[in-house]
Backbone as CSV, one residue per row, in Angstrom:
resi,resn,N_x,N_y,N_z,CA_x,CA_y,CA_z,C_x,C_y,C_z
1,UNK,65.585,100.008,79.114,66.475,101.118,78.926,67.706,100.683,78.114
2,UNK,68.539,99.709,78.532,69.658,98.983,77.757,69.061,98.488,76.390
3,UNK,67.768,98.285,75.765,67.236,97.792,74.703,67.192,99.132,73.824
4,UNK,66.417,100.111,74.761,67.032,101.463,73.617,68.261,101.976,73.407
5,UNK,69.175,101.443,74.148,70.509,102.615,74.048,71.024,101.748,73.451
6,UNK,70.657,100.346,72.709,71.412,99.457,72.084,72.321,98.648,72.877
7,UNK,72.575,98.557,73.927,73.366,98.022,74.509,73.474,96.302,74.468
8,UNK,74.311,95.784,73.831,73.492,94.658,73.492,74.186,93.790,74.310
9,UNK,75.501,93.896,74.519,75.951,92.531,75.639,75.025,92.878,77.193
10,UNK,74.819,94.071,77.579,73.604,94.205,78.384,72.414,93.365,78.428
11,UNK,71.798,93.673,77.365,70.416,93.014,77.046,70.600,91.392,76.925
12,UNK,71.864,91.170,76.440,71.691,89.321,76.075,72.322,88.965,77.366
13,UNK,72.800,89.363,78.196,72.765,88.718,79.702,71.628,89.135,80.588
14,UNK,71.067,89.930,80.254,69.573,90.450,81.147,68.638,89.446,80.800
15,UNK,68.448,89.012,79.478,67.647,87.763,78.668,68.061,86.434,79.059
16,UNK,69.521,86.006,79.666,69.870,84.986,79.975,69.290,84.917,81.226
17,UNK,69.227,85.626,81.770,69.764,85.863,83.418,67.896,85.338,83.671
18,UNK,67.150,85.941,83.107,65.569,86.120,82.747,65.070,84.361,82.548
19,UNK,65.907,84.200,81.661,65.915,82.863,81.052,65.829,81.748,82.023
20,UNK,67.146,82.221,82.867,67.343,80.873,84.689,66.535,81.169,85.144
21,UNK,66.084,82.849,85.586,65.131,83.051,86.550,63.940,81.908,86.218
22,UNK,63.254,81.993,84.909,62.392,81.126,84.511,62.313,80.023,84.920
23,UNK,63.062,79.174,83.977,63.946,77.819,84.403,63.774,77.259,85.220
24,UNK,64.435,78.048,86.904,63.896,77.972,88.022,62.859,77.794,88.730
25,UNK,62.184,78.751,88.617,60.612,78.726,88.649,60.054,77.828,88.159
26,UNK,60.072,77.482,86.993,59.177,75.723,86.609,59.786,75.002,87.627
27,UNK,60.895,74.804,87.602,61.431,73.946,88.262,61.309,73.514,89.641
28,UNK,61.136,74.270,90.511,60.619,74.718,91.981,59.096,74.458,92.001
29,UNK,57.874,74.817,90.738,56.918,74.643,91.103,56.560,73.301,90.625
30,UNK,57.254,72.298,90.044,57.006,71.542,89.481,57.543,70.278,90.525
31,UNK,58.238,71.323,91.390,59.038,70.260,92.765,57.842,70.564,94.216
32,UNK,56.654,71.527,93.463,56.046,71.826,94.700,55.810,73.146,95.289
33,UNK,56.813,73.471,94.655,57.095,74.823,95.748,56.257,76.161,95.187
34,UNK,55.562,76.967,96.206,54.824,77.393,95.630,55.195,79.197,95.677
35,UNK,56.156,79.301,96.477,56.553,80.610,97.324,57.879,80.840,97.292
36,UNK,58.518,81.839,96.294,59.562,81.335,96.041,60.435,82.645,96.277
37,UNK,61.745,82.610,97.101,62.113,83.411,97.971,63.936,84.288,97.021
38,UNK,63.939,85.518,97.822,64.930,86.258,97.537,66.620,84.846,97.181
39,UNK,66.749,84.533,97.894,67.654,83.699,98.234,67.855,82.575,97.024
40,UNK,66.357,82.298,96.782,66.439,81.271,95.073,66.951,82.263,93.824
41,UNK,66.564,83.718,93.930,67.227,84.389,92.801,68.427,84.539,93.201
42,UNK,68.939,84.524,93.834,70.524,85.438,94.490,71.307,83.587,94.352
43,UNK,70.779,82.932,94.250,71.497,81.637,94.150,71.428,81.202,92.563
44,UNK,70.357,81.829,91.831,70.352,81.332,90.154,71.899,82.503,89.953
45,UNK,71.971,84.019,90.268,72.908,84.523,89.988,74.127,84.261,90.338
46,UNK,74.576,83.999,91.291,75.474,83.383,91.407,75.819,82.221,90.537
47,UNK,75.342,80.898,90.440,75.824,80.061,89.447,75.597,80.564,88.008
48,UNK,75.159,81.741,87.968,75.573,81.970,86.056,76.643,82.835,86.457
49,UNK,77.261,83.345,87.588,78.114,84.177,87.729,79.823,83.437,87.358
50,UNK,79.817,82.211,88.359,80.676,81.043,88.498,80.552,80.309,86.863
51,UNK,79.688,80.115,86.372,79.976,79.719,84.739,80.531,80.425,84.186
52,UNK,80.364,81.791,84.368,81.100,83.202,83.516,82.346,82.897,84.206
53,UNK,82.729,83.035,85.032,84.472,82.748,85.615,84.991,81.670,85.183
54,UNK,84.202,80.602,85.077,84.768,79.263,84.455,85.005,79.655,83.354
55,UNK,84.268,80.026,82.424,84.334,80.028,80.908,85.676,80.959,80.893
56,UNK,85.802,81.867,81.611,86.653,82.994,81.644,88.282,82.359,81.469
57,UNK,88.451,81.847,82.364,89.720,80.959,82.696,89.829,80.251,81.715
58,UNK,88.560,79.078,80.732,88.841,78.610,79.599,89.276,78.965,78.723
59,UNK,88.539,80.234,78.077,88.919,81.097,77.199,90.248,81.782,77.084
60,UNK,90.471,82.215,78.486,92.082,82.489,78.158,93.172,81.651,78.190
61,UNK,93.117,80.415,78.713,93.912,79.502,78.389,93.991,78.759,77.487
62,UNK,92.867,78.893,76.460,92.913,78.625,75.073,93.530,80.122,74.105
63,UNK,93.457,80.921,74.769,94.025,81.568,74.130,92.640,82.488,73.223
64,UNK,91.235,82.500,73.565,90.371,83.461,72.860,90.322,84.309,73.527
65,UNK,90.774,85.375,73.748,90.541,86.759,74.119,89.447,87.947,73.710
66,UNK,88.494,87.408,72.311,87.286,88.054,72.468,86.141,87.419,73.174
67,UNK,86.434,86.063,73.281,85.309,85.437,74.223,85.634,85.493,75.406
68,UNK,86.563,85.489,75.897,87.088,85.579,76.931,86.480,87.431,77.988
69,UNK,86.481,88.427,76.815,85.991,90.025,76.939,84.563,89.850,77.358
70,UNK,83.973,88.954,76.386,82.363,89.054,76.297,82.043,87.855,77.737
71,UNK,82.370,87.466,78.205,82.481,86.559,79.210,82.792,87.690,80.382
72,UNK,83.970,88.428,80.331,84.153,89.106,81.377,83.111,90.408,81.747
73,UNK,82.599,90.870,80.346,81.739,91.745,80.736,79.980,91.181,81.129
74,UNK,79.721,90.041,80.753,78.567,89.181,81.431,79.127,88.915,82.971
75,UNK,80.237,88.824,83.408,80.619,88.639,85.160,80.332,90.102,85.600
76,UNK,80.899,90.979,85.097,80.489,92.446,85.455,79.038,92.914,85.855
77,UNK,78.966,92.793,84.820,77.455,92.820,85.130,76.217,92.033,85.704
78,UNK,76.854,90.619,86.175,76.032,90.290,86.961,76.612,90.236,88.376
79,UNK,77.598,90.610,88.896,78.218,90.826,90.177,77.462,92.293,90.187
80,UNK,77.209,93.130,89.451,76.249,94.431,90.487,75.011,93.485,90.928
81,UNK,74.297,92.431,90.839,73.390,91.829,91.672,73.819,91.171,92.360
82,UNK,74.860,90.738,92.560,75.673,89.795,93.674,75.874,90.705,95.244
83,UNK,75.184,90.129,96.214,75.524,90.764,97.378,77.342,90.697,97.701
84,UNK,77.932,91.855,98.391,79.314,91.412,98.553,79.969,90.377,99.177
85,UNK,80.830,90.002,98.963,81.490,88.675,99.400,82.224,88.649,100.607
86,UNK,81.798,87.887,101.606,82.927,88.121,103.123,83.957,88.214,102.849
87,UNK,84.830,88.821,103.654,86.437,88.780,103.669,86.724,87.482,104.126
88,UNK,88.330,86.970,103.928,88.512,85.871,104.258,88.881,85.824,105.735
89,UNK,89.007,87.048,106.600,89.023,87.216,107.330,87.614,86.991,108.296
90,UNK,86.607,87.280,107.801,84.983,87.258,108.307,84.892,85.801,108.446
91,UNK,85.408,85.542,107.191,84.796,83.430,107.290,85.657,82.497,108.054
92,UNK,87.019,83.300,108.315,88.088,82.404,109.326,87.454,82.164,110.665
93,UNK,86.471,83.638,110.956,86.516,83.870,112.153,85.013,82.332,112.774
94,UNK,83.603,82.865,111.474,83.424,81.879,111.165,83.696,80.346,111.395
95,UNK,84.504,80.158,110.602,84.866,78.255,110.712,85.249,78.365,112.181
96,UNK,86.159,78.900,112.801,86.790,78.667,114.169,85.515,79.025,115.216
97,UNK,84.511,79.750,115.088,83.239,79.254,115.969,82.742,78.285,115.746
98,UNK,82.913,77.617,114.192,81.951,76.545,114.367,82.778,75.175,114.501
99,UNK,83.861,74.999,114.763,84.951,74.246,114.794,84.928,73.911,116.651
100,UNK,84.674,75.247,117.335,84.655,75.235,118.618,83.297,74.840,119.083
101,UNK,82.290,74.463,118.277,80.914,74.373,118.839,80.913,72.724,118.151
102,UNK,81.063,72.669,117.072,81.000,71.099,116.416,82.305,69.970,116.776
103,UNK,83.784,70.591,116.955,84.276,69.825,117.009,85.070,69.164,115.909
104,UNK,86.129,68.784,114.940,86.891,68.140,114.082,86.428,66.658,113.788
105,UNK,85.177,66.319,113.392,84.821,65.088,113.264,84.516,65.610,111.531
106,UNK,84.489,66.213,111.148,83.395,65.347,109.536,83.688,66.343,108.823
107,UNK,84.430,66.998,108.032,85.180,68.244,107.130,83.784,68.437,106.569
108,UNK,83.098,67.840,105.601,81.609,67.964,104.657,80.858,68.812,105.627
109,UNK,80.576,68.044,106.948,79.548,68.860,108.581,80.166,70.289,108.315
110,UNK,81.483,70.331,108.592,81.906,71.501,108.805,81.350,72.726,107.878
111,UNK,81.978,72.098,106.850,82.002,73.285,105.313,80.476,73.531,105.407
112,UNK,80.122,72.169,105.255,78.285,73.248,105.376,77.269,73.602,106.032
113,UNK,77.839,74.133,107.906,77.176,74.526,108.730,77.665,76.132,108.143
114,UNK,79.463,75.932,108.385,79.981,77.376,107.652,79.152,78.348,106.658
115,UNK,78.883,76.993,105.685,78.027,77.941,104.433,76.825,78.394,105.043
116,UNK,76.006,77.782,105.792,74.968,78.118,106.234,74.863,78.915,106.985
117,UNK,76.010,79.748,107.335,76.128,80.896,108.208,76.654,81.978,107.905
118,UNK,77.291,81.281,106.777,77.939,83.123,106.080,76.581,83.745,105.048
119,UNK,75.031,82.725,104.755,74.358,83.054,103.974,74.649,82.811,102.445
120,UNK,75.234,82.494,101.989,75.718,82.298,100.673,76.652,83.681,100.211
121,UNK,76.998,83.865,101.943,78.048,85.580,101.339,79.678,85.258,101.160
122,UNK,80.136,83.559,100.986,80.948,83.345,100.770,81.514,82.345,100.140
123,UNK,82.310,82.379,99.457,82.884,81.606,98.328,83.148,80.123,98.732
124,UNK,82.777,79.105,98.525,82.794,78.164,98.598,84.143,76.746,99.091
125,UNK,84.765,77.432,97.774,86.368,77.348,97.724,87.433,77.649,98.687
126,UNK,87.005,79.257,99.204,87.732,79.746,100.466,87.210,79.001,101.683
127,UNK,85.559,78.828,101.535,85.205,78.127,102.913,86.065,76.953,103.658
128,UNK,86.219,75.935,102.025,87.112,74.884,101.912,88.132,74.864,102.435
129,UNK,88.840,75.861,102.095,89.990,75.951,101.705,90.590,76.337,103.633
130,UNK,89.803,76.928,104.142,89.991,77.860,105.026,89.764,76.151,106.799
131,UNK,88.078,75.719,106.035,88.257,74.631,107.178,89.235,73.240,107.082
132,UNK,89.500,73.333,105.668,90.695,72.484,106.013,92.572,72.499,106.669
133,UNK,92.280,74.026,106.421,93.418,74.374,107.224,93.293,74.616,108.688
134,UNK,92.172,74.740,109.088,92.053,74.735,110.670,91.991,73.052,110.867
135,UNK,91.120,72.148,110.377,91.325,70.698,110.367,92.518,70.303,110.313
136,UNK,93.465,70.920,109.873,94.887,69.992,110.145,95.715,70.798,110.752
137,UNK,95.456,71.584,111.448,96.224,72.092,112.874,96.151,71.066,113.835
């Protein structure tokens, strides 16, 4: 549909996006894997999502503001496939169950029982950000 209406920054991130999906797939079956689940696509989107934000921040601190556009509208459009993101409120609540069940031994343990419980519905950075501030209470 975006190929007839011309839409072309549409189509060349639908082709990228197509491109990892691929990528992936060799990659996974070539590691074995033969069955390959919701969670492996929702994880290729996300990291082309996080390259688009990186690049984003580059671009404007260099000062390109049309790459910087075409960057922002490839994040746009691949956040409508991005499930929504916990509040930082959801993942506080989060770390402090698993803080009360594991205990303050190993920050790395922590951050990635956390991740493994918000599902990949939360930002990485905040996870961080969030068990190291309960760690140094």
């Amino acid at each position: 549909m975006a190929l007839k209406a011309h839409e072309e920054a549409k189509v060349s991130t639908l082709r990228m996006l197509t491109a990892a999906f691929n990528n992936m797939e060799i990659e996974k079956r070539g590691a074995g894997v033969t069955q390959l689940e919701y969670k492996d696509y929702q994880a290729v989107v996300k990291r082309e999502a996080k390259k688009r934000q990186e690049s984003i921040e580059l671009y404007k601190a260099a000062g390109r503001t049309e790459l910087q556009q075409k960057e922002e509208a490839e994040l746009e459009l691949l956040s409508k496939y991005l499930p929504a993101e916990m509040s930082e409120a959801e993942v506080k609540t989060i770390v402090d169950a698993v803080v009360m069940e594991k205990g303050i031994e190993n920050m790395g343990l922590l951050i990635g029982e956390v991740m493994k419980r918000t599902g990949g519905q939360a930002d990485g950075g905040v996870v961080a950000k969030l068990v190291r501030e309960r760690v140094s209470r």
